[in-house]
C-alpha positions as YAML, in Angstrom:
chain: A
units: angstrom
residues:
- id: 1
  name: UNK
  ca: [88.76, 119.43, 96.22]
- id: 2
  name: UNK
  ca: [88.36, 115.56, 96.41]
- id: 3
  name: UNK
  ca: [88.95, 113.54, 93.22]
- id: 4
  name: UNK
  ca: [87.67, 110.19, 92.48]
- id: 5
  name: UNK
  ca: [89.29, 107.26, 90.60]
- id: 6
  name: UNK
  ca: [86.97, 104.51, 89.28]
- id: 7
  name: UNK
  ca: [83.94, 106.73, 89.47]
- id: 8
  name: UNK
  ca: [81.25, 104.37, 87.18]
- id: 9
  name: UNK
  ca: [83.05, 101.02, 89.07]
- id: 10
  name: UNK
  ca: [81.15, 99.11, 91.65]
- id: 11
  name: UNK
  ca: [82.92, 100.50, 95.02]
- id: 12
  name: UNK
  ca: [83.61, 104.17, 93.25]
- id: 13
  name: UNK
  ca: [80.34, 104.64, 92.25]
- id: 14
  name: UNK
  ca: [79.13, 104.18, 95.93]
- id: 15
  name: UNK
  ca: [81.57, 106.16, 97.18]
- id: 16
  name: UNK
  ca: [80.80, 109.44, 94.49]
- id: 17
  name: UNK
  ca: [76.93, 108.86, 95.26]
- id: 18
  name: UNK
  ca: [77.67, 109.19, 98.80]
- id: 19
  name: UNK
  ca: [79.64, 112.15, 98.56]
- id: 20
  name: UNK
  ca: [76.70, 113.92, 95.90]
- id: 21
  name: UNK
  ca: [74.20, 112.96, 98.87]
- id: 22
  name: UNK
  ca: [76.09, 113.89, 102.06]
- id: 23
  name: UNK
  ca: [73.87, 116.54, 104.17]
- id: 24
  name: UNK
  ca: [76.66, 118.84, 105.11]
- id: 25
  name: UNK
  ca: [77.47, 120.06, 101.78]
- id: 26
  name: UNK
  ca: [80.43, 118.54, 99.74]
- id: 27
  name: UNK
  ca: [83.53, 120.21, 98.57]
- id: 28
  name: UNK
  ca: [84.13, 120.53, 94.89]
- id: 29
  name: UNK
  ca: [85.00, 117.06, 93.45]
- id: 30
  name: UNK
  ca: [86.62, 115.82, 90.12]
- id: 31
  name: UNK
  ca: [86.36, 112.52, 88.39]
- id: 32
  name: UNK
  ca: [89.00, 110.73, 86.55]
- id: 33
  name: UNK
  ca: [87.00, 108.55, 83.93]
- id: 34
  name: UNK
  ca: [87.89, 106.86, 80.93]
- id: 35
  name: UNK
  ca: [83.98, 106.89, 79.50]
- id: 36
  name: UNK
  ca: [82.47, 109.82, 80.66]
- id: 37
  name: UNK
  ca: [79.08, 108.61, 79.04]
- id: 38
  name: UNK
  ca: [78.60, 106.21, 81.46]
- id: 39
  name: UNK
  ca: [78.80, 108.95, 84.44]
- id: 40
  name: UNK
  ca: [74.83, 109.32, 85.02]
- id: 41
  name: UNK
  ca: [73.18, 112.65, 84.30]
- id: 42
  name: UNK
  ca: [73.70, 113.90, 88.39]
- id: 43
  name: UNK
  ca: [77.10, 113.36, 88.21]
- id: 44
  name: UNK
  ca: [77.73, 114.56, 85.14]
- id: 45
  name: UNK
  ca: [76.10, 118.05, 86.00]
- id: 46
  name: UNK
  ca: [77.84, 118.33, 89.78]
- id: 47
  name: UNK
  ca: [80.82, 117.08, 88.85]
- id: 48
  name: UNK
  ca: [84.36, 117.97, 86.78]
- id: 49
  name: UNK
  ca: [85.12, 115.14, 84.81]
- id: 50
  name: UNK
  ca: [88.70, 114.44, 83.70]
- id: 51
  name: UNK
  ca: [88.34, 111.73, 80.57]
- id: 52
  name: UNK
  ca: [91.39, 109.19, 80.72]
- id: 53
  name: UNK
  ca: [92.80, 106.64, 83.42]
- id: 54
  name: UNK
  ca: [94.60, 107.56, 86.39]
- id: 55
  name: UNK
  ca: [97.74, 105.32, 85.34]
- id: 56
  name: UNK
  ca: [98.34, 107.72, 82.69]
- id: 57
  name: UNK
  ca: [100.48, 110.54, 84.48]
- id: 58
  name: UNK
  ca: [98.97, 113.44, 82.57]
- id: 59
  name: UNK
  ca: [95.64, 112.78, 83.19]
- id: 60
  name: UNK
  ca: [96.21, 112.54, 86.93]
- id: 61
  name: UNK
  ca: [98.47, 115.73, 87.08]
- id: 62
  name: UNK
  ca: [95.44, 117.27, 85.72]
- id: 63
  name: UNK
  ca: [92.95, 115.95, 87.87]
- id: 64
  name: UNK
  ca: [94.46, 116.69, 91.11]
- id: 65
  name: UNK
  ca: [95.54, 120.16, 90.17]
- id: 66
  name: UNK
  ca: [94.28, 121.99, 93.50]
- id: 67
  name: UNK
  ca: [93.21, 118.69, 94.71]
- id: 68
  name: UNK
  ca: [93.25, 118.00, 98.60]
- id: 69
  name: UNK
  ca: [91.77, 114.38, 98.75]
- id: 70
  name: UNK
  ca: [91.97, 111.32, 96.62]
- id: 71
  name: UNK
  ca: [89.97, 108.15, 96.49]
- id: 72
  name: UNK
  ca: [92.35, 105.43, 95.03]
- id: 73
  name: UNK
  ca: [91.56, 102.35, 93.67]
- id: 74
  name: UNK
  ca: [93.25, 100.49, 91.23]
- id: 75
  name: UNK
  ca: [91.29, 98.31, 89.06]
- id: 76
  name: UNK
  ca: [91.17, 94.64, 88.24]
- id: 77
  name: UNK
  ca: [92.72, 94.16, 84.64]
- id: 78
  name: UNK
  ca: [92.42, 90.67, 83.53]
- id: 79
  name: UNK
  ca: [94.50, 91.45, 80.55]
- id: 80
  name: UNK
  ca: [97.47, 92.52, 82.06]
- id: 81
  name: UNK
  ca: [101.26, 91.05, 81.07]
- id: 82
  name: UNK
  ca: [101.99, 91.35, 84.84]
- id: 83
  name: UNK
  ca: [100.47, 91.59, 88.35]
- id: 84
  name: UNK
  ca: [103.46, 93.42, 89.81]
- id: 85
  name: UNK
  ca: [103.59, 95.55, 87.09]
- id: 86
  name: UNK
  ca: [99.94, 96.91, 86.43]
- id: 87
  name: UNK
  ca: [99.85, 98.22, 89.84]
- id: 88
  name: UNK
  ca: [103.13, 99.71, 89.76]
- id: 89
  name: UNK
  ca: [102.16, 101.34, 86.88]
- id: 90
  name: UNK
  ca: [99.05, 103.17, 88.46]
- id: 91
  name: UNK
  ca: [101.34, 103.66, 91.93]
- id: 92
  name: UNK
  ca: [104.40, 105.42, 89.98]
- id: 93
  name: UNK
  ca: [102.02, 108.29, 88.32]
- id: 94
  name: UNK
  ca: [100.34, 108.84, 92.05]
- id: 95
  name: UNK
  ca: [103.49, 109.07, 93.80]
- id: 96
  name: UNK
  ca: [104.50, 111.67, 91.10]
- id: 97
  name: UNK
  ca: [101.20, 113.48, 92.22]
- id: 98
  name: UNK
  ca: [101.93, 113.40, 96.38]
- id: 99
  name: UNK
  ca: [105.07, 114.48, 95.63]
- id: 100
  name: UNK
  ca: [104.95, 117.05, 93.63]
- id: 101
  name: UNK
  ca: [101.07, 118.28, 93.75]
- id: 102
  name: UNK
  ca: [100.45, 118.05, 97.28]
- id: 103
  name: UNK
  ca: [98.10, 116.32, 97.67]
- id: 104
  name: UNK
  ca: [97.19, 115.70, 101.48]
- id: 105
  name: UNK
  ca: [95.06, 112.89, 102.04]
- id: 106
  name: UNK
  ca: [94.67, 109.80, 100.12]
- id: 107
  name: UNK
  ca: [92.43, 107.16, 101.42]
- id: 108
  name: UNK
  ca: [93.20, 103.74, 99.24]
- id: 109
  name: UNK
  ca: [91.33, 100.29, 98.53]
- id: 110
  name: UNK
  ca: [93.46, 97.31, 99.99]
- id: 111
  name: UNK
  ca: [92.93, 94.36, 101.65]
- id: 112
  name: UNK
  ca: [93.80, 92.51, 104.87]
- id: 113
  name: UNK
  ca: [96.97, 90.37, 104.80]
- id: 114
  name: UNK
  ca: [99.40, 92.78, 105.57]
- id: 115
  name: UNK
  ca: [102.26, 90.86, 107.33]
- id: 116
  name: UNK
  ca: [100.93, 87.94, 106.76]
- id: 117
  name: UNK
  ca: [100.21, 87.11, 102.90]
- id: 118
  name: UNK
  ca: [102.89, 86.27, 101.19]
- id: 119
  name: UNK
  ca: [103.13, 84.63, 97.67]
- id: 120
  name: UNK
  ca: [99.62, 85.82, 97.36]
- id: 121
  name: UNK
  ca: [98.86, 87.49, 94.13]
- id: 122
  name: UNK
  ca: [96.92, 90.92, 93.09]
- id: 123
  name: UNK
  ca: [96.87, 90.63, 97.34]
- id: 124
  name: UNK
  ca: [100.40, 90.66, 97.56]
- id: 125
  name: UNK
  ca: [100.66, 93.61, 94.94]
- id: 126
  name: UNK
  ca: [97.78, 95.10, 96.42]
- id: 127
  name: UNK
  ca: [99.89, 95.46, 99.96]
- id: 128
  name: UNK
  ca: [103.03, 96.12, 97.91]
- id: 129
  name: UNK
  ca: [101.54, 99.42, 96.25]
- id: 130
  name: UNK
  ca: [100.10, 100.70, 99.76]
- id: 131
  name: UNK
  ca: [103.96, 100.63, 101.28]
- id: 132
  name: UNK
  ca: [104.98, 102.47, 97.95]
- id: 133
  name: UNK
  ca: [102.13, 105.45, 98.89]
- id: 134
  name: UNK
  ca: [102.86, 105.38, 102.23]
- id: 135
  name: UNK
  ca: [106.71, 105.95, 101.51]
- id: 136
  name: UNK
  ca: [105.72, 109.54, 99.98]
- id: 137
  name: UNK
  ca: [104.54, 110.79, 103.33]
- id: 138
  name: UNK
  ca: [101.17, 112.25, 102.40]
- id: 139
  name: UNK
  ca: [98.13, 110.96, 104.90]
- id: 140
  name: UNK
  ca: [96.81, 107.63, 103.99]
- id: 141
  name: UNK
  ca: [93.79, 105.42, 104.82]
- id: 142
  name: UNK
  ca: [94.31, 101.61, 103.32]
- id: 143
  name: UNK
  ca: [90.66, 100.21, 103.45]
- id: 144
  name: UNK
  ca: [91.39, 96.66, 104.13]
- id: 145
  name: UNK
  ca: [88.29, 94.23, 103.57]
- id: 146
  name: UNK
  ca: [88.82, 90.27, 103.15]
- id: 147
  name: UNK
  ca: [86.55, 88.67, 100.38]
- id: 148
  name: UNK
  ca: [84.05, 91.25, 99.04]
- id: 149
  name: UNK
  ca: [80.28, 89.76, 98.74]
- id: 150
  name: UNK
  ca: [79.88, 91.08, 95.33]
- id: 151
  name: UNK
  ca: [82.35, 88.98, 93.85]
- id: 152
  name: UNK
  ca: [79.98, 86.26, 93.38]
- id: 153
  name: UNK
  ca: [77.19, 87.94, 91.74]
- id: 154
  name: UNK
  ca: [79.25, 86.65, 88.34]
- id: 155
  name: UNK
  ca: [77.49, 83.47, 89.68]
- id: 156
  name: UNK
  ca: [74.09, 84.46, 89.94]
- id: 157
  name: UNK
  ca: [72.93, 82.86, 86.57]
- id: 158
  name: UNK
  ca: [74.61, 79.41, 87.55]
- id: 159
  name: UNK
  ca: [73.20, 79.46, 91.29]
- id: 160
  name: UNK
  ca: [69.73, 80.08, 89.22]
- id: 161
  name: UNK
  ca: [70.32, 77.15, 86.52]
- id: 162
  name: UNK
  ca: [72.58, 74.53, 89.29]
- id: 163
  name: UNK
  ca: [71.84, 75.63, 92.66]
- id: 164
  name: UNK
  ca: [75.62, 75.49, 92.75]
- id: 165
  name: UNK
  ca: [77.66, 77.90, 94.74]
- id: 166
  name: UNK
  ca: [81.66, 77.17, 93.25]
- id: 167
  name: UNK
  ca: [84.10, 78.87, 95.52]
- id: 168
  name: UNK
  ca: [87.94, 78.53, 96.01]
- id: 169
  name: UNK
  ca: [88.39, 79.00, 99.50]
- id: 170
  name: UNK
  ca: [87.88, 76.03, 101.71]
- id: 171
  name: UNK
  ca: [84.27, 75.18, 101.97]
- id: 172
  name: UNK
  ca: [84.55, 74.01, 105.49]
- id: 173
  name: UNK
  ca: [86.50, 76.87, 106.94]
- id: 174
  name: UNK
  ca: [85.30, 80.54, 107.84]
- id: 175
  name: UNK
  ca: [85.65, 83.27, 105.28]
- id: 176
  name: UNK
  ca: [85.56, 86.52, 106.20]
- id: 177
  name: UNK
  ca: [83.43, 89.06, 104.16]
- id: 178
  name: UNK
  ca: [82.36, 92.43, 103.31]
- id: 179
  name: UNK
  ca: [80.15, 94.53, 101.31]
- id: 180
  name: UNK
  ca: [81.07, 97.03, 99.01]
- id: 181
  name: UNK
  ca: [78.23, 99.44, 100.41]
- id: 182
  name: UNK
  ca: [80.96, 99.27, 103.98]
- id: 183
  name: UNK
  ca: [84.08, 100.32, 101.73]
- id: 184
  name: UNK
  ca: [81.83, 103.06, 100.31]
- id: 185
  name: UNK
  ca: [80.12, 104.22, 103.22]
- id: 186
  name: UNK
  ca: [84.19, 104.40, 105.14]
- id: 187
  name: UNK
  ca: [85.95, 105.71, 102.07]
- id: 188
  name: UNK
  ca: [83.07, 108.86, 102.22]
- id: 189
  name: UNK
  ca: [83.82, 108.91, 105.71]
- id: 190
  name: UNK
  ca: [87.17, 109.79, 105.50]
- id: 191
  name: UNK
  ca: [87.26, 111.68, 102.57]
- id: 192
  name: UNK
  ca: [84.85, 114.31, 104.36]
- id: 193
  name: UNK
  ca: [87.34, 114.57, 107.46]
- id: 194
  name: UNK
  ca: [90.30, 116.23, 107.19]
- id: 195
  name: UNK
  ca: [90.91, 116.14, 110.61]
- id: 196
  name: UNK
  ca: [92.86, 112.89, 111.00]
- id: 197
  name: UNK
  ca: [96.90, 112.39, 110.03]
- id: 198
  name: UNK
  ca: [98.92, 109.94, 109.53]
- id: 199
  name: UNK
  ca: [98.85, 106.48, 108.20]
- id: 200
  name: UNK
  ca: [97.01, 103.65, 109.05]
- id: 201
  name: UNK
  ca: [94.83, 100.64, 107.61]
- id: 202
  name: UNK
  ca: [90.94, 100.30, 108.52]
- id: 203
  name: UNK
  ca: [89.74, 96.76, 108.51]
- id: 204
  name: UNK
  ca: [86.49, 96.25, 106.96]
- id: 205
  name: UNK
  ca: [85.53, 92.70, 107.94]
- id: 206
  name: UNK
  ca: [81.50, 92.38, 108.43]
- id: 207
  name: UNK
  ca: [79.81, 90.50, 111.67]
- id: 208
  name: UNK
  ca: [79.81, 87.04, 110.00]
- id: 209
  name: UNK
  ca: [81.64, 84.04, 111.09]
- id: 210
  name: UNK
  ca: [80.82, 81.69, 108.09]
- id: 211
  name: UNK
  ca: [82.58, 79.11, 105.92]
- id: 212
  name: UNK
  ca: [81.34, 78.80, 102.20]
- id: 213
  name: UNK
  ca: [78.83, 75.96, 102.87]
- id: 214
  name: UNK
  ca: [77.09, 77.93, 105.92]
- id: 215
  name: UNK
  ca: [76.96, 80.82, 102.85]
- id: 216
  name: UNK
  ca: [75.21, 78.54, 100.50]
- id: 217
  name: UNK
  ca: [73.08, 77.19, 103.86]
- id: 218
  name: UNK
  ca: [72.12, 81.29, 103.86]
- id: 219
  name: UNK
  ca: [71.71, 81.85, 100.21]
- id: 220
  name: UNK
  ca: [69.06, 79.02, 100.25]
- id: 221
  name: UNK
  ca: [67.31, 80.31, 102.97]
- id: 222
  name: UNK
  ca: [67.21, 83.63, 101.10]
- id: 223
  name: UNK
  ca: [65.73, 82.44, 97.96]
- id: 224
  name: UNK
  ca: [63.88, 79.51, 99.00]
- id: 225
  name: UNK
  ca: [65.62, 76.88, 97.44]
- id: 226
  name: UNK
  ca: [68.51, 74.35, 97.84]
- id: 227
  name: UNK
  ca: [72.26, 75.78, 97.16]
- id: 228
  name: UNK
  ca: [74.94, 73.75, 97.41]
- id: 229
  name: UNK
  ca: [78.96, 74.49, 97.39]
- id: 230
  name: UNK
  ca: [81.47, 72.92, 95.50]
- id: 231
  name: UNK
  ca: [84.79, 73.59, 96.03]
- id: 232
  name: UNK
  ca: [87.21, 74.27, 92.91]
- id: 233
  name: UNK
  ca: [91.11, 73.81, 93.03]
- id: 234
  name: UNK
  ca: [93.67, 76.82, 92.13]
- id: 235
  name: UNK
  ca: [94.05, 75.63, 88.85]
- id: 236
  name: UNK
  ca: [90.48, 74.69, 87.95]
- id: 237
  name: UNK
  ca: [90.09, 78.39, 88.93]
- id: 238
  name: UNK
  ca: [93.05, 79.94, 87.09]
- id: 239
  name: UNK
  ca: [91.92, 78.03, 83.75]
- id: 240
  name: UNK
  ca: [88.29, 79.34, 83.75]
- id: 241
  name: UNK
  ca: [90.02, 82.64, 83.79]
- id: 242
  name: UNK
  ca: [91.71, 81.74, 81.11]
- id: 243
  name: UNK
  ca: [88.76, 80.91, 78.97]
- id: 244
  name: UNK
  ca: [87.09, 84.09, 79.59]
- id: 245
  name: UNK
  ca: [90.01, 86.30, 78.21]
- id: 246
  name: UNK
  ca: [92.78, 86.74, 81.13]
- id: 247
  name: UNK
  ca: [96.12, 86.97, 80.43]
- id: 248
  name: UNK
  ca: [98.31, 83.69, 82.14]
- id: 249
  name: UNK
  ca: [99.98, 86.05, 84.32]
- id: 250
  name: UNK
  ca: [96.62, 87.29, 85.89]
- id: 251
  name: UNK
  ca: [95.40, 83.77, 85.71]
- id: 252
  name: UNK
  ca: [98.33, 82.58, 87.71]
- id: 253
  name: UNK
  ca: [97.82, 85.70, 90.31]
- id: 254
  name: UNK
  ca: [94.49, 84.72, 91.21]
- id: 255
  name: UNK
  ca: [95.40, 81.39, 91.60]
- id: 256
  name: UNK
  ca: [98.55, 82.08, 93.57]
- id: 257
  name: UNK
  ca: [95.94, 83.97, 96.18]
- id: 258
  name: UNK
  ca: [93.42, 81.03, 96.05]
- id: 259
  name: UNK
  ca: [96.64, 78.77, 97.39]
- id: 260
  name: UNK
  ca: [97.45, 81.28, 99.84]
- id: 261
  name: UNK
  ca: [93.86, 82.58, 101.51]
- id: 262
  name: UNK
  ca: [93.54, 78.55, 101.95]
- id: 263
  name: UNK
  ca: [97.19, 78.04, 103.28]
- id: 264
  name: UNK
  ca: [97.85, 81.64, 105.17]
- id: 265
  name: UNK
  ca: [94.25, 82.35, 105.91]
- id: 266
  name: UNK
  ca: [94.54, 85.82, 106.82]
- id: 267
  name: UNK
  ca: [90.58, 86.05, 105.71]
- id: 268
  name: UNK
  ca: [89.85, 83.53, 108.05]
- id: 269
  name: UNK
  ca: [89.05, 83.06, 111.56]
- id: 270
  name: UNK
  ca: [91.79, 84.97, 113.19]
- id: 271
  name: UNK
  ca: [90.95, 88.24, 111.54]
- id: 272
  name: UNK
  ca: [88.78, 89.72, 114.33]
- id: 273
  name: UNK
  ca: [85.37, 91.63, 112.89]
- id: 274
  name: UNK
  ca: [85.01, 95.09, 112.89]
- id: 275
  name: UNK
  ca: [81.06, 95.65, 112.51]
- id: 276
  name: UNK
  ca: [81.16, 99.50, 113.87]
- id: 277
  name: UNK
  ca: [83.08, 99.77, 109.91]
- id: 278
  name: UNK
  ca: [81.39, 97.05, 108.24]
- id: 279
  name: UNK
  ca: [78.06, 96.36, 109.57]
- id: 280
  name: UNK
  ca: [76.18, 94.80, 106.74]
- id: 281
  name: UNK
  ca: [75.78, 90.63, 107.25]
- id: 282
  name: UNK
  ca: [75.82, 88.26, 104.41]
- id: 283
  name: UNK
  ca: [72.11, 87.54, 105.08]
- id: 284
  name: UNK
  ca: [71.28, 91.24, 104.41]
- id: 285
  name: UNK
  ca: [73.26, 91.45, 101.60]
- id: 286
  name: UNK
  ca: [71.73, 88.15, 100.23]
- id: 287
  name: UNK
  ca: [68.50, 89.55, 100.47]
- id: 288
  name: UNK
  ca: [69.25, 93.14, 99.00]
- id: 289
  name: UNK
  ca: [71.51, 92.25, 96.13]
- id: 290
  name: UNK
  ca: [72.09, 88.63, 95.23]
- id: 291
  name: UNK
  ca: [68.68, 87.67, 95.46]
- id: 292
  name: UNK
  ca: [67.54, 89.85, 93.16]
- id: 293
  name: UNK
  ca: [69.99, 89.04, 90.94]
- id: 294
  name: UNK
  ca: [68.95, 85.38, 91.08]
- id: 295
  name: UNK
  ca: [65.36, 85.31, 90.84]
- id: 296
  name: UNK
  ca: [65.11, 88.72, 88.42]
...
């Protein structure tokens, strides 16, 4: 059995679709979700659907009862007291579950930097969680993309009114990126297999080799008009955050990372690509999701 965290989020919802539509039939699969009613009708009917969040240890014991697989992710919580401590919170309750339940393989969302980021934010508690998994023994994937392409559809609307792409990282330097479709399509992958061992991290950095202003040189080409970058500072970032509802703590998280993707840059240059894992370009991506966005 294969259960799924996050199952109506934007990479978990790829990764269940996936699964309902692979050709060579899929093992029984369980859902942890706190509102069922957003599962769509094909899920809801294929699927077992456990109602709750997987930090709350009862409600993953009882998902992966009999489970053999696990797609972890834990999500973004803007509200949060603590960095550290939200994801040690969902890591305690799954190390319960490998250690107790059995389960075999568990194939993670991470990011790159491990090694290398330091000071860094959700990164740095991102990479801290994966060693705390990886300590239980059971198999484990860590997908490991650098700066995800969805992240700036929140700035679809101001793109439309501005022609203004705002953007933390250095606007002259390269930014490595990836798609969520790539996480997806490698988290189904794995979680299909259950021939490989171990533990290891897959990098998931796409074929492009662009800084933010040759993105906004792409997005205009896609949509046919002028875009421009501008580049904000750590704390012009961390107090928009603040405006829309995060806690300071989270605030100061993100902004720690800003500082240290622009000061470590472990999503830069150096970090070879890896297009036979993540093969979808910005340009593609521009044309199948953020332009549609932009102009709908």
């Amino acid at each position: 059995m294969i259960v799924i965290t996050t199952p109506t989020g934007r990479i978990g919802r790829q990764v269940l679709d996936r699964l309902l539509d692979s050709p060579d039939g899929t093992p029984r699969i369980r859902v942890i979700a706190r509102d069922p009613a957003r599962l769509s009708a094909r899920v809801r009917e294929r699927v077992d659907v456990v109602r709750g969040s997987h930090a709350d240890p009862a409600v993953l014991k009882e998902a992966c009862a009999g489970a053999d697989r696990l797609f972890w992710l834990v999500p973004p919580t803007p509200h949060a007291d603590s960095v550290e401590g939200h994801f040690r919170d969902f890591t305690e309750p799954l190390r319960e579950v490998i250690g107790r339940q059995g389960v075999a393989r568990v194939v993670g969302v991470s990011t790159l930097g491990r090694g290398v980021a330091k000071n860094a934010g959700q990164i740095s508690a991102s990479l801290a969680a994966d060693e705390a998994i990886a300590a239980m023994g059971a198999h484990y994937r860590a997908l490991c993309p650098p700066f995800l392409m969805e992240n700036l559809l929140g700035q679809a609307e101001s793109i439309r009114a501005t022609g203004t792409l705002r953007m933390a990282p250095a606007r002259d330097r390269v930014l490595r990126t990836c798609a969520t479709r790539d996480i997806a399509a490698a988290a189904a992958r794995l979680l299909l297999d259950t021939s490989w061992t171990g533990q290891a991290d897959v990098p998931l950095v796409g074929p492009d080799d662009l800084s933010p202003e040759a993105m906004a040189q792409v997005l205009s080409e896609v949509i046919g008009r002028p875009v421009n970058t501008q580049q904000t500072t750590s704390a012009d970032y961390k107090a928009t955050m603040v405006r829309f509802g995060a806690s300071e703590a989270w605030a100061q998280g993100l902004a720690d990372m800003t500082d240290s993707l622009n000061d470590q840059g472990y999503y830069g240059a150096t970090s070879p690509s890896t297009p036979e894992t993540a093969p979808t370009t910005f340009r593609q991506w521009c044309e199948d999701v953020l332009k549609p966005a932009i102009t709908d």
